[in-house]
VMD Tcl script that draws the C-alpha trace (Angstrom):
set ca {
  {83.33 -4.39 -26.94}
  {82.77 -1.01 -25.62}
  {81.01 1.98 -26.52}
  {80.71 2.45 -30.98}
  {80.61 5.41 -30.66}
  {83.89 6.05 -29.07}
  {86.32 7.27 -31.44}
  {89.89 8.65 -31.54}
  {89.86 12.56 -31.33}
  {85.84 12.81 -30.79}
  {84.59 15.10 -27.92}
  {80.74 15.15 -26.51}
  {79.12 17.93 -28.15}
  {77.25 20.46 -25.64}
  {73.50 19.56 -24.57}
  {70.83 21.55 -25.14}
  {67.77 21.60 -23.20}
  {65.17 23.31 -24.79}
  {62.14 21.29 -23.16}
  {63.93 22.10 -19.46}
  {65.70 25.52 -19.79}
  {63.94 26.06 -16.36}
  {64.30 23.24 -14.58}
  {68.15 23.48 -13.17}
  {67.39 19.71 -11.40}
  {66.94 17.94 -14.69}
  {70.06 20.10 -16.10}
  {72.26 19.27 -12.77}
  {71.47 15.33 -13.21}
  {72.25 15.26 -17.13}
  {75.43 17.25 -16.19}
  {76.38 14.45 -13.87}
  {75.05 11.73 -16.18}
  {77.46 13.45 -19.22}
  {80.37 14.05 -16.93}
  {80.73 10.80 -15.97}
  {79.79 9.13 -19.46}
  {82.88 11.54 -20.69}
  {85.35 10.25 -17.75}
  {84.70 6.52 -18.39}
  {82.62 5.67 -20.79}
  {83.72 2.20 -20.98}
  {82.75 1.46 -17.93}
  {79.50 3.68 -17.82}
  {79.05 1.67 -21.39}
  {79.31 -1.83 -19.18}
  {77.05 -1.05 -16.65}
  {73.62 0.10 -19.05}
  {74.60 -3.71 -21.23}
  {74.77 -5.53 -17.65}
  {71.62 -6.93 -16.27}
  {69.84 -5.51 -12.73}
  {70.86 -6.94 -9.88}
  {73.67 -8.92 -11.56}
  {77.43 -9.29 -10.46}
  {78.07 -7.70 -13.72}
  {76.25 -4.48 -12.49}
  {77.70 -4.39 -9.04}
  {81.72 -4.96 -10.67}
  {80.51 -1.79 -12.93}
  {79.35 0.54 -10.56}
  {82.34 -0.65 -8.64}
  {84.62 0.31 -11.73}
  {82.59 4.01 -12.09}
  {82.90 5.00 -8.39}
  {85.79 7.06 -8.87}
  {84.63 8.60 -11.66}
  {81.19 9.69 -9.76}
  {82.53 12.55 -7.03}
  {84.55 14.51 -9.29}
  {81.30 14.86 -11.63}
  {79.25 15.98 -8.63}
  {78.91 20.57 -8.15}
  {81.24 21.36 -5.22}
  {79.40 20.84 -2.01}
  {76.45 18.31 -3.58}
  {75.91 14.99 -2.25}
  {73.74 12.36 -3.96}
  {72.37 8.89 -3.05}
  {72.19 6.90 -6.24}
  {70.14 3.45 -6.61}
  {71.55 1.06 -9.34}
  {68.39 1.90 -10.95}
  {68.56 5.35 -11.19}
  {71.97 5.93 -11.97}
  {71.49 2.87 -14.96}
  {68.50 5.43 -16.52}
  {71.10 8.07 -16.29}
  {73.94 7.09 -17.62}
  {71.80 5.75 -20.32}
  {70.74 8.96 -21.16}
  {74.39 10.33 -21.15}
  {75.46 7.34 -23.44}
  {72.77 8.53 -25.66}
  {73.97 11.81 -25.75}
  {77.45 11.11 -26.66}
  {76.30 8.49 -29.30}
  {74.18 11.09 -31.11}
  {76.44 14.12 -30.35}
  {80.23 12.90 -30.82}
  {81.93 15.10 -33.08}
  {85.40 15.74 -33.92}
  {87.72 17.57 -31.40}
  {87.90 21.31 -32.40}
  {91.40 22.41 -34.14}
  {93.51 24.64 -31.53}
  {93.55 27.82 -32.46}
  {96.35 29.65 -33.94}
  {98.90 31.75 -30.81}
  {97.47 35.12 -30.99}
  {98.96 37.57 -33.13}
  {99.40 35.16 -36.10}
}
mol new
graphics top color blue
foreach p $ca { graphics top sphere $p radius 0.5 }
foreach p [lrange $ca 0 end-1] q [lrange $ca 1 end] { graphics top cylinder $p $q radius 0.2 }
display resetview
């Protein structure tokens, strides 16, 4: 069915980390885990319903692959177990679910 939270015009609202403001590792992997929730989360959606060790799992994290380097800070290379990269993207998912809101209204051309 896909992700209910997923709506028309909704963007991820910003996370805040006010338990980790010092710990840049925890902030770099729920970066990655919200980047790549944003870029497909259909298929990031898939892959926390499937079970571990499942065909189901390996055709999702075949379907995300693509959506995994450009997520990634320029020059940083991971090595991701199904495992941890399922707790992950879980945790993106629940940020999106609890943070969707409506896109913002563009703003008006300057000078009007």
């Amino acid at each position: 069915k896909g992700p209910t939270w997923l709506k028309p015009g909704y963007v991820i609202g910003p996370r805040k980390y006010p338990l980790s403001q010092e710990y840049r590792d925890i902030q770099m992997q729920m970066d990655f885990a919200d980047c790549v929730v944003a870029a497909d989360p259909n298929n990031a959606d898939f892959l926390f319903r499937t079970q571990a060790g499942s065909a189901e799992e390996k055709e999702a994290i075949g379907a995300l692959m693509p959506s995994l380097p450009p997520c990634l800070p320029q020059g940083q290379q991971v090595q991701l177990d199904p495992a941890l990269l399922r707790g992950l993207l879980g945790e993106g998912l629940w940020q999106a679910a609890n943070n969707s809101v409506p896109a913002p209204a563009d703003a008006p051309p300057s000078g009007h």
